[in-house]
PATI-757153 format. One line per field, with one value per atom (N, C-alpha, C, O): residue number from 1; residue in three letters; x, y, z. Coordinates in Angstrom, 1 decimal. Atoms other than C-alpha are relative to their C-alpha. Example, Ala and Ser with C-alpha at 12.3 -4.5 7.8 and 13.67 -1.06 7.14 Angstrom:
! PATI-757153
i <- 1;1;1;1;2;2;2;2
aa <- ALA;ALA;ALA;ALA;SER;SER;SER;SER
X <- 0.9;12.3;0.9;1.9;-0.9;13.7;-0.8;-0.3
Y <- -1.2;-4.5;1.2;1.2;-1.1;-1.1;1.1;2.2
Z <- 0.0;7.8;0.0;0.7;0.0;7.1;0.8;0.9
END
This chain:
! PATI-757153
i <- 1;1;1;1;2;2;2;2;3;3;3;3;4;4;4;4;5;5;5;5;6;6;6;6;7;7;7;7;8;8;8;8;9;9;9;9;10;10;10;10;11;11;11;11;12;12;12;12;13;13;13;13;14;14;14;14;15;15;15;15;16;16;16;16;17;17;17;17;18;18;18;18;19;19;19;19;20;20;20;20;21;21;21;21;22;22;22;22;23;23;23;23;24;24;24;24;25;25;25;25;26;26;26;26;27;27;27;27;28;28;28;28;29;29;29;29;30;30;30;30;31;31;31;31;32;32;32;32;33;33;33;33;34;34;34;34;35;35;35;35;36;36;36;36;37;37;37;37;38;38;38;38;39;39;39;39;40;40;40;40;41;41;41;41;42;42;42;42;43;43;43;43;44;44;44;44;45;45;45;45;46;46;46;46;47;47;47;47;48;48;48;48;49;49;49;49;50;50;50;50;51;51;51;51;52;52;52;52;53;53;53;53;54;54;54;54;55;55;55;55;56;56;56;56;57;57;57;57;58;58;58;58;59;59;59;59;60;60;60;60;61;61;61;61;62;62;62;62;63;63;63;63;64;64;64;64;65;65;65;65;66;66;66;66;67;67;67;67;68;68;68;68;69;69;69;69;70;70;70;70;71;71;71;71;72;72;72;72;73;73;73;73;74;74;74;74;75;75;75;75;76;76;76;76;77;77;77;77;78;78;78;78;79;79;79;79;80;80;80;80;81;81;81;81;82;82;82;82;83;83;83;83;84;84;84;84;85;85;85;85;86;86;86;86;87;87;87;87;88;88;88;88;89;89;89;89;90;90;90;90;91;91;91;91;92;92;92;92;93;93;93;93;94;94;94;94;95;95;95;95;96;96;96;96;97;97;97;97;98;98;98;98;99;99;99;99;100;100;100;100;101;101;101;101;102;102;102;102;103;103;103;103;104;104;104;104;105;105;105;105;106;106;106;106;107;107;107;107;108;108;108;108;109;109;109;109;110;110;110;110;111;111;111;111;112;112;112;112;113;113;113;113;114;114;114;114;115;115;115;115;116;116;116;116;117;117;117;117;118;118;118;118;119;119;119;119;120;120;120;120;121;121;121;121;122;122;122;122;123;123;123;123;124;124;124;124;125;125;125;125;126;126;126;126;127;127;127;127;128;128;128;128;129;129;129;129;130;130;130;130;131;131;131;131;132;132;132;132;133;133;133;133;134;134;134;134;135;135;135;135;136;136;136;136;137;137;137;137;138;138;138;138;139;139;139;139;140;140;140;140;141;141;141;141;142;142;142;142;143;143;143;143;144;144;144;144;145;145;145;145;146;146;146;146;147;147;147;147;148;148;148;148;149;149;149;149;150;150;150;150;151;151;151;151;152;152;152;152;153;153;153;153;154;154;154;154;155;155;155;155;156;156;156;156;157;157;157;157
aa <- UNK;UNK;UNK;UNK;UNK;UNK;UNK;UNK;UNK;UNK;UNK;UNK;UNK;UNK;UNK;UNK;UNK;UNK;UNK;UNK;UNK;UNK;UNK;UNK;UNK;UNK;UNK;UNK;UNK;UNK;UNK;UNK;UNK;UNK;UNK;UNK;UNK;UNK;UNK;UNK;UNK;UNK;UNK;UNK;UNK;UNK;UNK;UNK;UNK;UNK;UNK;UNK;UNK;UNK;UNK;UNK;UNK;UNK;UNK;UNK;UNK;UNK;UNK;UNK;UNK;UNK;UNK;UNK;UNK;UNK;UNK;UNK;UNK;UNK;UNK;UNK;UNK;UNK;UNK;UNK;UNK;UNK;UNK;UNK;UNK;UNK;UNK;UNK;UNK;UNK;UNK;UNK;UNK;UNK;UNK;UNK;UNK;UNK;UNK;UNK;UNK;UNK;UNK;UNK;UNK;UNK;UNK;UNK;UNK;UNK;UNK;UNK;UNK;UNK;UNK;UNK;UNK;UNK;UNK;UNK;UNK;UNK;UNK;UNK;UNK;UNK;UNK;UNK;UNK;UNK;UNK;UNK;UNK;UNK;UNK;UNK;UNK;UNK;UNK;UNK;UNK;UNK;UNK;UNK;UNK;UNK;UNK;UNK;UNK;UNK;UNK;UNK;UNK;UNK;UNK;UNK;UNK;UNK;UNK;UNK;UNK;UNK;UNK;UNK;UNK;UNK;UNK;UNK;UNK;UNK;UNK;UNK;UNK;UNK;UNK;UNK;UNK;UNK;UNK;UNK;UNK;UNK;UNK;UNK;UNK;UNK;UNK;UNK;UNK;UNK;UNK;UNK;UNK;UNK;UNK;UNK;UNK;UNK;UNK;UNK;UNK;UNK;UNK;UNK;UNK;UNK;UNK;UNK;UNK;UNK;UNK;UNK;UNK;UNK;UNK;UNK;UNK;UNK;UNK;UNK;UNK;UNK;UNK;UNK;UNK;UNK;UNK;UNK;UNK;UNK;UNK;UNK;UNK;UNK;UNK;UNK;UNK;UNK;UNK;UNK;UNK;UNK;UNK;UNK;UNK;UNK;UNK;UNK;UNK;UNK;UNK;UNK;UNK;UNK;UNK;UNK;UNK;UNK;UNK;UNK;UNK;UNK;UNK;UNK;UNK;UNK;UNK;UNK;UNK;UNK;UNK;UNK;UNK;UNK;UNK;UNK;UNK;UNK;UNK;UNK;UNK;UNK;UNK;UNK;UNK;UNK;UNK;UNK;UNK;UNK;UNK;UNK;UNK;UNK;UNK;UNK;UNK;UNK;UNK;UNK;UNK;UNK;UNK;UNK;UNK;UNK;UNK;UNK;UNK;UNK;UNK;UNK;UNK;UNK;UNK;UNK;UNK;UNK;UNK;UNK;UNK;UNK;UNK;UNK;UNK;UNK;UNK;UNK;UNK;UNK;UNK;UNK;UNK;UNK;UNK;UNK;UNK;UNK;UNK;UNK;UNK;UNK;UNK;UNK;UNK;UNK;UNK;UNK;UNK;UNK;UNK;UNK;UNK;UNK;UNK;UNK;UNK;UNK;UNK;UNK;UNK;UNK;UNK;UNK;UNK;UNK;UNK;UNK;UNK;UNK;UNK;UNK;UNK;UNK;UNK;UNK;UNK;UNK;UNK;UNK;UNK;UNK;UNK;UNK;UNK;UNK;UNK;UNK;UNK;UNK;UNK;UNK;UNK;UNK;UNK;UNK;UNK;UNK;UNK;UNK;UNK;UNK;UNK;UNK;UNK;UNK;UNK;UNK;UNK;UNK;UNK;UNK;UNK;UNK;UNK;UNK;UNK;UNK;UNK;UNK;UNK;UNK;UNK;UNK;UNK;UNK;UNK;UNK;UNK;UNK;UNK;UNK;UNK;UNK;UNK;UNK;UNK;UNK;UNK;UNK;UNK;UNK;UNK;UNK;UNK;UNK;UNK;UNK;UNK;UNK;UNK;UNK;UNK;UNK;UNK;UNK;UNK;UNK;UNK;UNK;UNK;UNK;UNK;UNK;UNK;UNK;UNK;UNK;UNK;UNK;UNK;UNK;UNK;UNK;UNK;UNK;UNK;UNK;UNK;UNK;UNK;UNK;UNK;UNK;UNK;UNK;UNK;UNK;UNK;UNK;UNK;UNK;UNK;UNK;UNK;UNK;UNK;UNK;UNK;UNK;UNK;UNK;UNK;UNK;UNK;UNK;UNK;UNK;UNK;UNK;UNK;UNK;UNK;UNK;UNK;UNK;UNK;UNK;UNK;UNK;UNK;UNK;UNK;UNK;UNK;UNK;UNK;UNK;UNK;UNK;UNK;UNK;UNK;UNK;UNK;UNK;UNK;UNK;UNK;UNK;UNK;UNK;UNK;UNK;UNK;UNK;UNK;UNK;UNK;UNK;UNK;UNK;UNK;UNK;UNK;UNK;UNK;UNK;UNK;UNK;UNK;UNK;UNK;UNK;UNK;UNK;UNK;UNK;UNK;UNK;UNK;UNK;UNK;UNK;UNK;UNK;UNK;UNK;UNK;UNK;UNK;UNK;UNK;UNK;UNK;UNK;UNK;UNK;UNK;UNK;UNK;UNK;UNK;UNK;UNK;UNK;UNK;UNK;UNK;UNK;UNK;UNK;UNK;UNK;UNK;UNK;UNK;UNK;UNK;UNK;UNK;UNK;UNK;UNK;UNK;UNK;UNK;UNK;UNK;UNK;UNK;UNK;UNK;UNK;UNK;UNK;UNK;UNK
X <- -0.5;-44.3;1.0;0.9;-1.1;-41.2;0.0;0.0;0.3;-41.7;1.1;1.5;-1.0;-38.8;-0.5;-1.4;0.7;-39.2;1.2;2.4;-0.9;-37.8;-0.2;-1.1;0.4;-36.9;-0.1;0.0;0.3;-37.6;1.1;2.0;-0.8;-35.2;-0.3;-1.3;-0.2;-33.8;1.2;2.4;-1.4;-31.7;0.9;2.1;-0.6;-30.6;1.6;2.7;-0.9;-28.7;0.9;1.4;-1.0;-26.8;1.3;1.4;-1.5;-22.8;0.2;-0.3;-0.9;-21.1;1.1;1.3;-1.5;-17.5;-0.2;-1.0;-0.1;-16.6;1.7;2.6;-1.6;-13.4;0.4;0.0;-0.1;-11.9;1.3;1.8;-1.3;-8.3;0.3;-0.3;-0.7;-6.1;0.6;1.4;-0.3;-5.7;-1.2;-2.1;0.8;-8.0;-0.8;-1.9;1.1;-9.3;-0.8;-1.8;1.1;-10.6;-1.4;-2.0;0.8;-12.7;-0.8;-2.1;0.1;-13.1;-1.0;-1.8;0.9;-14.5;-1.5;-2.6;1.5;-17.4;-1.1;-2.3;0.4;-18.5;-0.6;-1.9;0.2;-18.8;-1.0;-2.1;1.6;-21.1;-0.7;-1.5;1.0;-23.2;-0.7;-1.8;0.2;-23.3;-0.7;-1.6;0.6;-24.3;-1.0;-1.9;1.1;-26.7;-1.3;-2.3;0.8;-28.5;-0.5;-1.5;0.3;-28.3;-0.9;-2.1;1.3;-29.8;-1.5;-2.7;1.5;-32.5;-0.9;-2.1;0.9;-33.5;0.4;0.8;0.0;-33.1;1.2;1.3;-1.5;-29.6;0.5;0.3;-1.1;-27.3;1.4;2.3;-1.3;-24.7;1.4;2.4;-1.0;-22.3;0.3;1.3;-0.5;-22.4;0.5;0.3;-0.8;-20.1;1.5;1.9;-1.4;-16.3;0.3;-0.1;-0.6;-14.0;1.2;1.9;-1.5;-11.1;0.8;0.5;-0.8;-8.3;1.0;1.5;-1.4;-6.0;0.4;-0.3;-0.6;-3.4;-0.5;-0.5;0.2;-4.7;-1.6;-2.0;0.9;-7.9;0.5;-0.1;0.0;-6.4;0.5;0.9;0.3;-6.3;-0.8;-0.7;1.6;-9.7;-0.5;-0.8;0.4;-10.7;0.7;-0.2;-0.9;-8.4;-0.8;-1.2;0.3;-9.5;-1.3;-1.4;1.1;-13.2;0.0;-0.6;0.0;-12.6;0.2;-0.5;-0.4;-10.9;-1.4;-2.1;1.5;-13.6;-1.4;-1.9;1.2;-16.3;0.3;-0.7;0.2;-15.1;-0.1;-0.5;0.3;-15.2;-1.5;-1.8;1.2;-18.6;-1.3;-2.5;0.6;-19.0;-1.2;-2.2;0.8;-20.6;-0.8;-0.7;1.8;-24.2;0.6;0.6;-0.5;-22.5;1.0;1.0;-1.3;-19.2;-0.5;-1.2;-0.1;-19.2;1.3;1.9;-1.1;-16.0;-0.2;-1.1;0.4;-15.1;1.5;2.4;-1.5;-12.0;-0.4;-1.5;-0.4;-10.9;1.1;2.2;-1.2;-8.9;0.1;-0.8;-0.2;-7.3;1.3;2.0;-0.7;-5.1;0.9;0.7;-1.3;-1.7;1.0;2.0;-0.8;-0.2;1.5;2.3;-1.2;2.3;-1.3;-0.9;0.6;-0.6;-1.0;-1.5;1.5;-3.9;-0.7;-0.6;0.9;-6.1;-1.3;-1.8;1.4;-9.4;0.4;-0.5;-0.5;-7.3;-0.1;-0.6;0.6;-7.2;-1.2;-1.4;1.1;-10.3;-0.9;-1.7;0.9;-11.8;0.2;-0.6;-0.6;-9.5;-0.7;-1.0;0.7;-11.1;-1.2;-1.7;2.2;-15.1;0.4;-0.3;0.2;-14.2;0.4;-0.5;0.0;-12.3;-1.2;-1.0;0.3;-14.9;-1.7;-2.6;0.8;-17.7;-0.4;-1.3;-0.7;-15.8;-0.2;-0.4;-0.1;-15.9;-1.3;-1.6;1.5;-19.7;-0.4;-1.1;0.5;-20.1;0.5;-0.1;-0.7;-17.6;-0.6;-0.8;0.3;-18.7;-1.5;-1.9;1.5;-22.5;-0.1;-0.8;0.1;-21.7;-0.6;0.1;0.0;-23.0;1.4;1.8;-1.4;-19.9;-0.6;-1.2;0.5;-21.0;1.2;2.3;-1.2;-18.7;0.0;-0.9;0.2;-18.2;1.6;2.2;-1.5;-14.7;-0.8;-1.9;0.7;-15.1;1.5;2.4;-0.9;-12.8;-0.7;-1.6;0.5;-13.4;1.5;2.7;-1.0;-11.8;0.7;1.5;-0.9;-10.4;-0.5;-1.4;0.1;-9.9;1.5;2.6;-1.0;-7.6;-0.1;-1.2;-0.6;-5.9;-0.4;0.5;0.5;-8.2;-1.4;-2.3;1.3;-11.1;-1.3;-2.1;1.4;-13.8;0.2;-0.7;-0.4;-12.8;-0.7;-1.8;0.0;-12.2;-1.3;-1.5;0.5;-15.2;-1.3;-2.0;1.0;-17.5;0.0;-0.9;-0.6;-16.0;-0.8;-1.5;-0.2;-16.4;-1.5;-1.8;1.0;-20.2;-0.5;-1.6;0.7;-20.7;0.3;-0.8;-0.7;-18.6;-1.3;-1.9;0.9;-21.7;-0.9;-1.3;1.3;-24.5;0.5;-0.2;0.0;-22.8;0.0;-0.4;0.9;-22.9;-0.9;-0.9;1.4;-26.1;-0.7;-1.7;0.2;-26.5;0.3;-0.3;0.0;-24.6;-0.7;-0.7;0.3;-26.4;-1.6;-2.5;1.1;-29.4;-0.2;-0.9;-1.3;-27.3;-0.5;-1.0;0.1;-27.4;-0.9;-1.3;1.4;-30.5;-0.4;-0.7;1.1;-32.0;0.5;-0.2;-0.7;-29.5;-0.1;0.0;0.6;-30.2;-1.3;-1.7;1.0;-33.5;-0.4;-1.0;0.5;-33.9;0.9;0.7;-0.6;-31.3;-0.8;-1.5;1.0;-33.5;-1.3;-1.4;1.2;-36.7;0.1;-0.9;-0.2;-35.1;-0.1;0.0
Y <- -1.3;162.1;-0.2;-0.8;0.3;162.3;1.3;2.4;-1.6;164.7;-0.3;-1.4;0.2;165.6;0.4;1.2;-0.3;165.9;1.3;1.3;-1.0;169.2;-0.1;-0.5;0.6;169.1;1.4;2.5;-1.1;171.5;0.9;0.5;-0.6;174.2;-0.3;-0.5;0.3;173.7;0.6;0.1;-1.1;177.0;-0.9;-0.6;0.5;174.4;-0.8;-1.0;0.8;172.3;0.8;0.2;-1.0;175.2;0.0;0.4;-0.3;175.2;1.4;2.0;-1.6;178.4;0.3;0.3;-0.7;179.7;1.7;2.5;-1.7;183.1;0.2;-0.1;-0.5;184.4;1.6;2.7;-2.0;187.5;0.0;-0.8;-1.0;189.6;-0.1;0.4;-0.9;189.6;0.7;0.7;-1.5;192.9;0.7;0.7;-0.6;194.7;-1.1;-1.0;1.1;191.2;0.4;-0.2;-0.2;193.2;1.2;1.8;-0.8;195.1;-0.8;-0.7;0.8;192.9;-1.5;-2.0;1.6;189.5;0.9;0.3;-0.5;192.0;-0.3;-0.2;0.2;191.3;-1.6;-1.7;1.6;187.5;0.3;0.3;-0.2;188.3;0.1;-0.8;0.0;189.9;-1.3;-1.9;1.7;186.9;-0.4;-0.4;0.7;184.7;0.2;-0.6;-0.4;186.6;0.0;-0.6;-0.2;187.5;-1.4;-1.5;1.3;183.6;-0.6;-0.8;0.6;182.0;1.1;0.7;-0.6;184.8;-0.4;-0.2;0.7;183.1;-1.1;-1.5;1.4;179.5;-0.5;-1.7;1.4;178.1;0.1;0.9;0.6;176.6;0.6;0.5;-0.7;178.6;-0.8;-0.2;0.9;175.9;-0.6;-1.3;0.3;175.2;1.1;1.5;-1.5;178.5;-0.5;-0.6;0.1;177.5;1.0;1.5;-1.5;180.8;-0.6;-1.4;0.2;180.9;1.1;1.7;-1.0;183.6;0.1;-0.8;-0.3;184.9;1.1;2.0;-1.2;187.2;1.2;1.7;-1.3;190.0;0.2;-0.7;0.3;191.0;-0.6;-1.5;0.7;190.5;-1.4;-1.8;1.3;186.9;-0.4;-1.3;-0.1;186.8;-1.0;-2.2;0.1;186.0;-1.6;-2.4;1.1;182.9;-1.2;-2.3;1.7;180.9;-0.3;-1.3;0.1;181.8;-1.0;-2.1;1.2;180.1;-1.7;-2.6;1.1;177.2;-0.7;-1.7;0.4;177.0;-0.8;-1.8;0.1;177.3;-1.5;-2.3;0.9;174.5;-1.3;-2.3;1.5;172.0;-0.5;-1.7;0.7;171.8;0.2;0.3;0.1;171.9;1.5;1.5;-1.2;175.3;0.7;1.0;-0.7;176.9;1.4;1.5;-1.4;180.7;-0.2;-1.0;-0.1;181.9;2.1;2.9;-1.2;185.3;0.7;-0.3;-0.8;187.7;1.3;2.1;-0.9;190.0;0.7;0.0;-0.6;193.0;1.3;1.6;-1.6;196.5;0.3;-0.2;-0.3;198.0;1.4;2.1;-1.0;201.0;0.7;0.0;-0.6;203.8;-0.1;0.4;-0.3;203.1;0.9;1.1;-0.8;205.5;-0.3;0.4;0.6;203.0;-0.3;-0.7;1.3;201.7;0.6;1.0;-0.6;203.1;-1.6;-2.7;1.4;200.8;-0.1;-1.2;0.0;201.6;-1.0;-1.9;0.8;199.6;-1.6;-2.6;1.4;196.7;-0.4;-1.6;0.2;197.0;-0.6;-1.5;0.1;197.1;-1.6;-2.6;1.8;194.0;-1.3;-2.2;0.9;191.9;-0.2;-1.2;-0.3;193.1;-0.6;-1.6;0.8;191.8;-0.9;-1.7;1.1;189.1;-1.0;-2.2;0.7;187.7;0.2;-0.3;0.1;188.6;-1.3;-2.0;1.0;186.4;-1.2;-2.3;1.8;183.3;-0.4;-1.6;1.1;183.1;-0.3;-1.3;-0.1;183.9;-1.4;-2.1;1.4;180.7;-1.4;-2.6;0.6;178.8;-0.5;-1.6;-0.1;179.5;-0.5;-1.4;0.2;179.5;1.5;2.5;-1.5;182.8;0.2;-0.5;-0.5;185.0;1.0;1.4;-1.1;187.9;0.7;0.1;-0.6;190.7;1.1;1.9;-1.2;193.2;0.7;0.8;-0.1;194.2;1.4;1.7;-1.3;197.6;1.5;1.6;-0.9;200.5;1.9;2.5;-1.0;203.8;1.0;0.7;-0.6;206.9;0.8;1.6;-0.8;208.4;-0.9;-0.6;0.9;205.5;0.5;0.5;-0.2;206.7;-1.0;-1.2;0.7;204.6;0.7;0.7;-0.7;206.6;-0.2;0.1;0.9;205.2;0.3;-0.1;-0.5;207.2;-0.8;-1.6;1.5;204.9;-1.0;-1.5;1.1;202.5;-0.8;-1.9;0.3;202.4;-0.4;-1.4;0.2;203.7;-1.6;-2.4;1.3;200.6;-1.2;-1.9;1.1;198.2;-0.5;-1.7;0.4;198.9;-0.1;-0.6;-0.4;199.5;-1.5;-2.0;1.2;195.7;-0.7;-1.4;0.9;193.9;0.2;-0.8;-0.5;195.7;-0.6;-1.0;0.7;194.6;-2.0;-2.9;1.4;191.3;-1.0;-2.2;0.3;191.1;0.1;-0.6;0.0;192.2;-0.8;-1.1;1.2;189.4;-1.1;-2.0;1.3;186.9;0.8;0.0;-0.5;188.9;-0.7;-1.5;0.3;188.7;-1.8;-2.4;1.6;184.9;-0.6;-1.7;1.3;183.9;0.5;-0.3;-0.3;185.9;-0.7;-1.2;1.0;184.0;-1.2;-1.6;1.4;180.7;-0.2;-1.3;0.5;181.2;0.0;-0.9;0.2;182.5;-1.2;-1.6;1.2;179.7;-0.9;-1.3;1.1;176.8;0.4;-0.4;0.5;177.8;0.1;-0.1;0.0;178.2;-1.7;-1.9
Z <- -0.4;145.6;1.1;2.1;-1.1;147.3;1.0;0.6;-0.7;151.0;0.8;1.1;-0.5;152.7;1.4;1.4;-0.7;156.5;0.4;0.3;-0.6;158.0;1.4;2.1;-1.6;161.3;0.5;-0.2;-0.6;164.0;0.2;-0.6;-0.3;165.2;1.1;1.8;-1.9;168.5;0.2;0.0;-0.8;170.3;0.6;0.5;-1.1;172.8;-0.7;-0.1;0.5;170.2;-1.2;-2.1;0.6;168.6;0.7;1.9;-0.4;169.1;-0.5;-1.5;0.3;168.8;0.3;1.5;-0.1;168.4;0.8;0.7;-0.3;170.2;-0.2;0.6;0.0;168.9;0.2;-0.3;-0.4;170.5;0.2;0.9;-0.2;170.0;1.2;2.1;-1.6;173.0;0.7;1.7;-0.7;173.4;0.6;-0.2;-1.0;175.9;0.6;1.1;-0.5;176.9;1.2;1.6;-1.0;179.6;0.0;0.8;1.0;177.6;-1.1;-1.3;1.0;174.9;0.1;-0.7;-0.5;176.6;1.0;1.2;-0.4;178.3;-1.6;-1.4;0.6;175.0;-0.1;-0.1;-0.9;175.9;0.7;0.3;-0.9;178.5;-0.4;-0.4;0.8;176.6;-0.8;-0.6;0.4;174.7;0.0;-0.7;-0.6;176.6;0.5;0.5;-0.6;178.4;-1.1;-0.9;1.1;175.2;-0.9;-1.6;0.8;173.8;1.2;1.1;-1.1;177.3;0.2;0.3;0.0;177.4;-1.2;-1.1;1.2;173.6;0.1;-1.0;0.1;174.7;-0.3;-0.3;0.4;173.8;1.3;2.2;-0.9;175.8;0.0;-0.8;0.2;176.8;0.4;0.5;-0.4;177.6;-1.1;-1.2;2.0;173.5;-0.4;-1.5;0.7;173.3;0.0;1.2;-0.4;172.8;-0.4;-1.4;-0.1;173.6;-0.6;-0.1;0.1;171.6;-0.2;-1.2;0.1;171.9;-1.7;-2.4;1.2;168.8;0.6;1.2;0.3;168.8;0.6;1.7;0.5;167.4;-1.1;-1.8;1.1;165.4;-1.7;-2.3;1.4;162.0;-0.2;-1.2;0.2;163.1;-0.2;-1.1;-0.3;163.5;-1.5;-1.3;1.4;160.0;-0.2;0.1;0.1;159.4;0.8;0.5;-1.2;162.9;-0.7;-1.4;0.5;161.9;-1.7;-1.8;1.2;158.2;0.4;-0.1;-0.4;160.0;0.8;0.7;-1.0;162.4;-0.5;-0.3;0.9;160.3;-0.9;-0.9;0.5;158.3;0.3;-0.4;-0.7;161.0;-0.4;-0.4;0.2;160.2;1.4;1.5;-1.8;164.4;0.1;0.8;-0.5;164.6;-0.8;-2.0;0.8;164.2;-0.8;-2.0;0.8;163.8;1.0;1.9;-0.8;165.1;0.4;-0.3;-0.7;167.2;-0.3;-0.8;-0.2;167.0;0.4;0.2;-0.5;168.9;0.5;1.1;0.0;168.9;0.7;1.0;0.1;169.7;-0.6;-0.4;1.0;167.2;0.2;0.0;-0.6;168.4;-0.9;-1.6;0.6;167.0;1.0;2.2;-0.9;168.3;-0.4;0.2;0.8;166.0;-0.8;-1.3;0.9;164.5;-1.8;-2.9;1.3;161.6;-0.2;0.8;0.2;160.1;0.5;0.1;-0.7;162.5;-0.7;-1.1;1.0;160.5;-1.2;-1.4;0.7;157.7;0.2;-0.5;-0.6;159.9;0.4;0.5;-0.3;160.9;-1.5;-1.6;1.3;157.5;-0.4;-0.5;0.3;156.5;0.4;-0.3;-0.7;159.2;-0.3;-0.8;0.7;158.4;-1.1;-1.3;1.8;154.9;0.3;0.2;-0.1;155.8;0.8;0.7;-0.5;157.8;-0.6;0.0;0.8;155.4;-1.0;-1.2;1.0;152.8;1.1;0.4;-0.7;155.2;0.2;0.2;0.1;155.7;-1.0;-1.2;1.6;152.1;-0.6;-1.4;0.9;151.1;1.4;1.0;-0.9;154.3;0.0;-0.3;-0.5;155.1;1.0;1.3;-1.2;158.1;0.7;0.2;0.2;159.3;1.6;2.6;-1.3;161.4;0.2;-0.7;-0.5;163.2;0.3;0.3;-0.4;164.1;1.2;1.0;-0.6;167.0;-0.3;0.8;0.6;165.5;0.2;0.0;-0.5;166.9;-0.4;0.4;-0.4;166.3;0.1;-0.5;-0.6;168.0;-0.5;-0.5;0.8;166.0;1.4;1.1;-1.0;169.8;1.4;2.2;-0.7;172.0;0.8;0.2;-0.5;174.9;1.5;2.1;-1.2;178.0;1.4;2.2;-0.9;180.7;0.6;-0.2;-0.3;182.7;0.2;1.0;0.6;181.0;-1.3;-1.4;1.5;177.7;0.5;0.2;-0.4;179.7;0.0;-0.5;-0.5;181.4;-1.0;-1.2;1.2;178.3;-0.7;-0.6;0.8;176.3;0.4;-0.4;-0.7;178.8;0.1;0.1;-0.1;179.0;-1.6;-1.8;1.3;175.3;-0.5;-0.9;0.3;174.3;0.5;-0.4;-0.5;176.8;-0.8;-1.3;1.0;174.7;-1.7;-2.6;1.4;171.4;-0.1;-0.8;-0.3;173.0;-0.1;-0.3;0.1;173.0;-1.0;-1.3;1.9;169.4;-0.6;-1.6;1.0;168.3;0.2;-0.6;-0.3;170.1;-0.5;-0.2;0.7;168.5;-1.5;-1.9;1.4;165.1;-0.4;-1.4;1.0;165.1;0.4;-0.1;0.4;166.6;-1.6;-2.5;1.9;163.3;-0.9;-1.7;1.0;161.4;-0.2;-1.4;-0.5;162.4;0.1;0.2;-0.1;162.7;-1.6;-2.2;1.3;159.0;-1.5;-2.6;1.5;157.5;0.4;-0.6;-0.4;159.5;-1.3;-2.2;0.7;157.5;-1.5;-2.2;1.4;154.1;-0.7;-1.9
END
């Protein structure tokens, strides 16, 4: 009888991508925090997070494939604000991204999380601002919710 040994799971030895848009980076990386906060309060190592910038969200999808294919990382994080600037249906881009980055864990199995956020009345005033700023840390923490579940339910498959 041939037994195969499974090994344990270990938070500590999880890498992780965090890719976030650099528009409202100061908005946008409170999301980061969260993060991290949310991954060291379940045991990983938050110093296994590499941050990488694009553009714009509808890069987002692309790096994450790239990423993902290294092989290097447990799950990848993302993280945007996609805002009505009134040149472009932003919900469009938004949608674009959620799919594209659907499509990449699906062809990868890598799992990608997303906080790709768009707010249907997002104005430049520091009740937004401020709302945003706290609401981005709490989704944060959802993704690092997001992929412990994910990581913990691909380890016991």
């Amino acid at each position: 009888m041939n037994q195969t040994t499974k090994t344990e799971f270990n938070p500590a030895q999880q890498r992780f991508a965090f890719i976030h848009a650099s528009w409202h980076t100061d908005i946008v990386l409170k999301c980061l925090d969260g993060f991290r906060k949310g991954l060291k309060d379940r045991g990983y190592d938050i110093d296994q997070i590499d941050v990488i910038a694009v553009p714009g969200a509808y890069e987002i999808p692309l790096q994450a494939k790239l990423l993902a294919k290294t092989g290097r990382y447990s799950a990848i994080a993302c993280s945007a604000l996609v805002v009505d600037g009134g040149i472009y249906r932003h919900d469009f881009v938004a949608a674009a991204v959620c799919n594209g980055l659907m499509q990449v864990q699906l062809e990868t199995e890598v799992p990608v999380l997303t906080a790709v956020l768009t707010p249907h009345n997002f104005h430049e005033h520091d009740e937004h601002r401020e709302y945003y700023t706290r609401h981005f840390v709490v989704k944060g923490e959802e993704l690092a919710n997001a992929a412990d579940g994910a990581l913990q339910a691909k380890a016991a498959i």
